[in-house]
N, C-alpha and C positions, 0 to 999 in steps of 0.2 A: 504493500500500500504506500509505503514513504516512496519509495522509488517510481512510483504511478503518479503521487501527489508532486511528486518535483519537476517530474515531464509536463506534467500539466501547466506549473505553475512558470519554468521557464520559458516554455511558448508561449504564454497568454503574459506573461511581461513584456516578454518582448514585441508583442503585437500592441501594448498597449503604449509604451516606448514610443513605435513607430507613430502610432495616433497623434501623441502628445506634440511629439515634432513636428508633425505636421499642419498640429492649429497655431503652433508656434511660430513656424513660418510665414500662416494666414494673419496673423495678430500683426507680424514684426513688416510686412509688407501692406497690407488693409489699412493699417492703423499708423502706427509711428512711423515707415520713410511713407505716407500718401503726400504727405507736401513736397517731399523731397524728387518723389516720382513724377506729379504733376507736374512743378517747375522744371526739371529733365524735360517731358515731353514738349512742352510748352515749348519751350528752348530751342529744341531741334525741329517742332514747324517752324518757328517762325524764321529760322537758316534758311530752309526750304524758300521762305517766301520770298526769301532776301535773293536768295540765289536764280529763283524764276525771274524776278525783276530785274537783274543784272541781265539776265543771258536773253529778255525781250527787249532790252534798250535801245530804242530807235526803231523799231519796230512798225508796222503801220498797226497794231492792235494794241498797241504797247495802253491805252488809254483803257482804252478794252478790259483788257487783263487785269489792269490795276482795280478798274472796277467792281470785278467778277471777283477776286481774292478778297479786296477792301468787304463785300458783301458772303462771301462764301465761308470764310475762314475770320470773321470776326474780328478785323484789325481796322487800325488808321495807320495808311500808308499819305506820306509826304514825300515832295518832289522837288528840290532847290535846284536851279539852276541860278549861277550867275550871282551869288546871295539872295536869288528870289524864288518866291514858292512858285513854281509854276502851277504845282495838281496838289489837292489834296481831297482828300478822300471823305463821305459825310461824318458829321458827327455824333450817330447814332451809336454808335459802337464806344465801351467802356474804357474802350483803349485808346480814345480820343480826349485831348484833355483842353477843357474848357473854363477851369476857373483862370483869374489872371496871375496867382502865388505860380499854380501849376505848368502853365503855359510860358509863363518866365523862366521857370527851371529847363524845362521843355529846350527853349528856345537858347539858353545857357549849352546844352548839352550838344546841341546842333552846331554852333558856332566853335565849342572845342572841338567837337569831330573834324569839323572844314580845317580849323586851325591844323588839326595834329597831322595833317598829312596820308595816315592810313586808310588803307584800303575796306576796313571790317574792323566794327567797334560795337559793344554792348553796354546798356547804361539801365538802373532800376532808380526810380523815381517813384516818391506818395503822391498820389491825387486826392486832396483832398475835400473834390466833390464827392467820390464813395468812400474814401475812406481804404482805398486799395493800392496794390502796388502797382506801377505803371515797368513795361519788360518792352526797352525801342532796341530794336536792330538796326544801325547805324552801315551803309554799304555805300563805298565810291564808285559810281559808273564810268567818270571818267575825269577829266583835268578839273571842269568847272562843274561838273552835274552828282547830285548827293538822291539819295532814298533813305527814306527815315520811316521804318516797320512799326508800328504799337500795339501793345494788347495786353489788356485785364490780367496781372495775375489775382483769381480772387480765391479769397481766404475758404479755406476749406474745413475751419473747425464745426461749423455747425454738421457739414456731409462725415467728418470724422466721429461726429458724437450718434449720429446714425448709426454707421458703419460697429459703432463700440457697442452701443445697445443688441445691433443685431447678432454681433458675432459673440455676447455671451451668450445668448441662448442656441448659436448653434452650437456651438461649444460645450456646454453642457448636454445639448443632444446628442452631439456626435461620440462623449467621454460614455453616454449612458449603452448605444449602442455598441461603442469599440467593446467597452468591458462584455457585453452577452456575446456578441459575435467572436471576439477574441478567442473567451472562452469554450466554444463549439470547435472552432477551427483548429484550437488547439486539441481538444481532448479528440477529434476526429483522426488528426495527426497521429498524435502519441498512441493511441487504442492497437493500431497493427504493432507500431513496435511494442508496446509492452509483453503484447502476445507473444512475440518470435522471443522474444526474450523469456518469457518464461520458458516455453520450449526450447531454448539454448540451455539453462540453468538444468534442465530434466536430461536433456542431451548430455549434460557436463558431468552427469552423476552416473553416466551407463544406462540411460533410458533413450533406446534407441527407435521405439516404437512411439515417435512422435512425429506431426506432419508441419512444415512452416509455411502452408498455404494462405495467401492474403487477398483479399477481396479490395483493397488499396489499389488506386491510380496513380500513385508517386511513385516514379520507374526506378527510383532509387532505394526505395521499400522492397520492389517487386527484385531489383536485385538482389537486395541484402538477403530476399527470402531462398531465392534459385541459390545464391553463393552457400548459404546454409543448408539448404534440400543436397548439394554436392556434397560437404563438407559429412553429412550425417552418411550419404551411402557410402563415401571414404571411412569413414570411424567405424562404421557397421561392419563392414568387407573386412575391414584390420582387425577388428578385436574377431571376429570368425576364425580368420588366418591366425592370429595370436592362438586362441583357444585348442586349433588342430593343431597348429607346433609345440605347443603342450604336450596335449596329447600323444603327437607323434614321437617327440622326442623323447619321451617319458616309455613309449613302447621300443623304442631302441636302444635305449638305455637300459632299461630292463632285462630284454631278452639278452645279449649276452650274458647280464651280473649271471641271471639265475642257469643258462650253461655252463658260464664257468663254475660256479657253486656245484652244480649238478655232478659234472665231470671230476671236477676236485674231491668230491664224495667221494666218486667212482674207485676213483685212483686209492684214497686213502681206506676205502672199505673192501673192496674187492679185487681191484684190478692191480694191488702194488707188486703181488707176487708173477705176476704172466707179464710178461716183458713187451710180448707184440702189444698187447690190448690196452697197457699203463702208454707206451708212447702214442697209440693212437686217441687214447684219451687226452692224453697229453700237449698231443699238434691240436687236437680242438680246443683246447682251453686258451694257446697260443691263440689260433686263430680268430677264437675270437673277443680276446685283448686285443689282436689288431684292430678288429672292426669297433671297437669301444673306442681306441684311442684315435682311431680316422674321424669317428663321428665326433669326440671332443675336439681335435685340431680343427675340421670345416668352422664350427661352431665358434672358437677362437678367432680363427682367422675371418670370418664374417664382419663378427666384432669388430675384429681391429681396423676393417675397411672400411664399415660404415664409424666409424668414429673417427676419421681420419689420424690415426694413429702409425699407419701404415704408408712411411714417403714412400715416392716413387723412387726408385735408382735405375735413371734413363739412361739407355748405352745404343749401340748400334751391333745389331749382330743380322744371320744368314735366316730368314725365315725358312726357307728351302730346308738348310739343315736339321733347325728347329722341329718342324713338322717330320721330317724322316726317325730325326732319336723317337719322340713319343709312338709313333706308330710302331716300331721295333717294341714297346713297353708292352702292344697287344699282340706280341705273336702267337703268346699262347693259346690266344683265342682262333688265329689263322689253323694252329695245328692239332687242337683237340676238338675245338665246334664247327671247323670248316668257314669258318668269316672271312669275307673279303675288306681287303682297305685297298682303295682305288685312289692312288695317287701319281701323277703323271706330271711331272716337273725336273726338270736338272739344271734351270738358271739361279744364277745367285741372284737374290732377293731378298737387297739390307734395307734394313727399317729403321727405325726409331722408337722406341720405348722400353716399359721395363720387363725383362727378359725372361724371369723367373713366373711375373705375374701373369705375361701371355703365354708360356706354357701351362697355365696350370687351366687358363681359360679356355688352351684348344684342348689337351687333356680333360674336360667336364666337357666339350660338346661332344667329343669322339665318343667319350663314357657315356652322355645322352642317348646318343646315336646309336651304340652297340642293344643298351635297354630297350630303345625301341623299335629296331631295325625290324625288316619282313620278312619274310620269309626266303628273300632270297639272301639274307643273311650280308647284305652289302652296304659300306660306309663307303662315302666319297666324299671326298677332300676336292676342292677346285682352288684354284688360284684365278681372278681378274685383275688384267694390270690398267688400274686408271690411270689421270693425271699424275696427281699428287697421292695415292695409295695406293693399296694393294686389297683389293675385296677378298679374304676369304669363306669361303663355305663350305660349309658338313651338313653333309645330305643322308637319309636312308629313305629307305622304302615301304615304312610303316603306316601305320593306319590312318597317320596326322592328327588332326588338332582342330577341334569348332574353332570355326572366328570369332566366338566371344569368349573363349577363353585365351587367346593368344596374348592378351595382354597380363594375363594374371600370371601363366606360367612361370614368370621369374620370382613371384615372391617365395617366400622359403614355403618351402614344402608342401607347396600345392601342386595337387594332381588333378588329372583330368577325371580319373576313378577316384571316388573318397572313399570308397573304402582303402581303407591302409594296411599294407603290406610290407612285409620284412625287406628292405632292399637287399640283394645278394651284388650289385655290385656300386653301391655310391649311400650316401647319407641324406639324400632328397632335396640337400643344401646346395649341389651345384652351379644352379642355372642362377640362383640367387648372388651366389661367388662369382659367376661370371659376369653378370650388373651390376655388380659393383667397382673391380676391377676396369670396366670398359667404360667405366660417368666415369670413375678416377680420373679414369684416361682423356675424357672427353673423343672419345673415337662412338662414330655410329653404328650402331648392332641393329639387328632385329632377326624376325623367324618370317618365315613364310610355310603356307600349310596348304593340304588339297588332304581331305578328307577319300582316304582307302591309296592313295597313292604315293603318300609320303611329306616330310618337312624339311625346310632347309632353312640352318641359322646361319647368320652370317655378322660380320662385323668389319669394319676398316681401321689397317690401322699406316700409320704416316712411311714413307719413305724417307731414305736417308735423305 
């Protein structure tokens, strides 16, 4: 509930924030600069008008115009030529000044204009027929010819004390609405995430059986729910696979302790006096300590990989050669089960990486390959020579691989059959050893599969 109350209450802050800004604006624009604004505006017609009259001077409408502005735009325009007024404009307009205090000033401001030489001059003067400010635009047409623009600045308190009245009650209308509105907007907001958030917290605890479906139009919501709808069948998929590696490991672990235990009986109760039968109890209790301490070392060595623990020590050696020693390591398999290793190369082909660790990765595809080879009992090795690599691939003839499982294959100890089985020749950890080694490496791998026809892994890795 606190963490529902504070989503709510920082959106509807924030929205009401914004509000306040914004009558604040309305107040500081409306109200305090409107004189400031008006006199701007004012200012920059009356250029306007100055600048129209310059640019018709001598004109054959010129009288015309003066007319039509004088009447349109609310001024008194004056015309000196010569020291004398030739046009002036009527003096209906507030901008025309009529008492004789005013019209002396007036006539003061004309005469310094003429005096001072320039081209464009501005002068504010009280008329105190209204009691207003008098704004002339002073403009030279030419050596002896003057235009002299006038007009009303008129005081704007009484339209300001309007504007004040009206805008507190919108103001307090607008503060009465932001707060309900606010408040909708926000809890309509925050209502999707608190949900996905509870079901993150349930998610967080090993409650996998949750959905973060949203009925939100905020595409950002709608991500955050898809990123988490991903993130749950990743944690799902993992702790699955954790769970059979458990499992799995716990079952290979096992079975050797309890034949060695078994056999070690054997030896110690009945078989210590018969000499053939204690050593062939014997070689089994060996053998399978080996396969115990195979399955601990993958197991290490996994570790050590994925925790980068494990530097590279990058050299340059003979892939050629490489692949020939390890294939010599299955002859026994050539000469008692009849397996073929199809390998067809005699150029050198130096690489770049670490030496020990790419043998041990074709050594796990070969040992893949031999476990699932087909019946015609055949491994092939290819070499592709690109640009910059060398593709290798290990192919058999086996049953292959569904396309949706082709990507899970590398985690540890997933099989295509779950039921699980004693491996007689690997620890289930290979294909796992081999993705890690190859990210190490930043080199590209992958499988390819054809269901009843066979799979082929491959990987690149750099030339010298």
């Amino acid at each position: 509930m606190k963490s529902r109350n504070n989503l709510i209450k920082k959106i509807w802050t924030y929205l009401i924030i914004f509000s306040i800004t914004i009558l604040s604006f309305l107040w500081l624009f409306q109200v305090i600069f409107l004189d400031t604004y008006y006199v701007w505006v004012k200012t920059n017609d009356m250029s306007k008008i100055a600048d129209k009259i310059y640019n018709n001077y001598n004109t054959d409408e010129f009288e015309d115009i003066l007319d039509s502005l004088s009447f349109e735009k609310d001024v008194c325009i004056s015309i000196v030529i010569n020291d004398e007024q030739t046009y002036s404009s009527n003096g209906f307009s507030k901008g025309c000044l009529s008492s004789m205090e005013s019209n002396f000033a007036y006539e003061k401001y004309k005469i310094e204009f003429i005096n001072s030489q320039k081209d464009e001059a501005e002068y504010r003067i009280i008329d105190n027929r209204y009691q207003n400010q008098i704004l002339i635009i002073c403009v030279k047409l030419n050596d002896s010819s003057y235009a002299f623009v006038s007009t009303s600045l008129q005081p704007l308190s009484s339209t300001t004390n309007i504007l004040t009245s009206q805008l507190i009650y919108v103001t307090i209308l607008v503060l009465i609405l932001s707060l309900l509105i606010s408040y909708f907007i926000s809890k309509k907001i925050s209502q999707p995430i608190i949900k996905i958030n509870k079901n993150a917290a349930r998610m967080a605890k090993g409650d996998y059986d949750v959905t973060f479906d949203t009925d939100s139009s905020i595409s950002e919501i709608v991500q955050l729910s898809n990123t988490l709808k991903e993130a749950k069948d990743e944690l799902s998929k993992t702790d699955e696979i954790r769970r059979e590696l458990m499992a799995n490991i716990s079952h290979d672990l096992k079975t050797p302790l309890t034949m060695i235990k078994a056999y070690a009986e054997m030896v110690r109760d009945l078989t210590y006096n018969d000499k053939v039968k204690r050593e062939s109890n014997l070689n089994t209790i060996i053998e399978e300590t080996d396969r115990l301490n195979l399955l601990v070392n993958d197991i290490l060595e996994l570790s050590k990989m994925q925790s980068n623990k494990l530097a590279l020590m990058i050299q340059e050696f003979d892939m050629n050669d490489l692949i020939k020693s390890i294939i010599k390591k299955f002859d026994y398999l050539e000469e008692q089960n009849n397996y073929k290793f199809n390998y067809e190369n005699n150029k050198k082909l130096l690489v770049k990486a670490d030496k020990k660790q790419i043998e041990q990765v074709i050594y796990n595809l070969i040992s893949n390959a031999v476990k699932y080879v087909g019946e015609d009992k055949q491994v092939i090795i290819n070499i592709i020579d690109k640009k910059d690599t060398y593709r290798v691939e290990i192919s058999d003839h086996g049953k292959g691989i569904k396309k949706d499982q082709l990507d899970l294959i590398w985690d540890k100890y997933y099989r295509t059959d779950k039921t699980h089985k004693r491996s007689t020749s690997g620890t289930g950890l290979g294909l796992s050893i081999v993705k890690s080694i190859l990210n190490k490496h930043k080199f590209d791998y992958g499988v390819k599969s054809i269901l009843n026809k066979g799979t082929t892994f491959y990987f690149e890795i750099n030339k010298k």
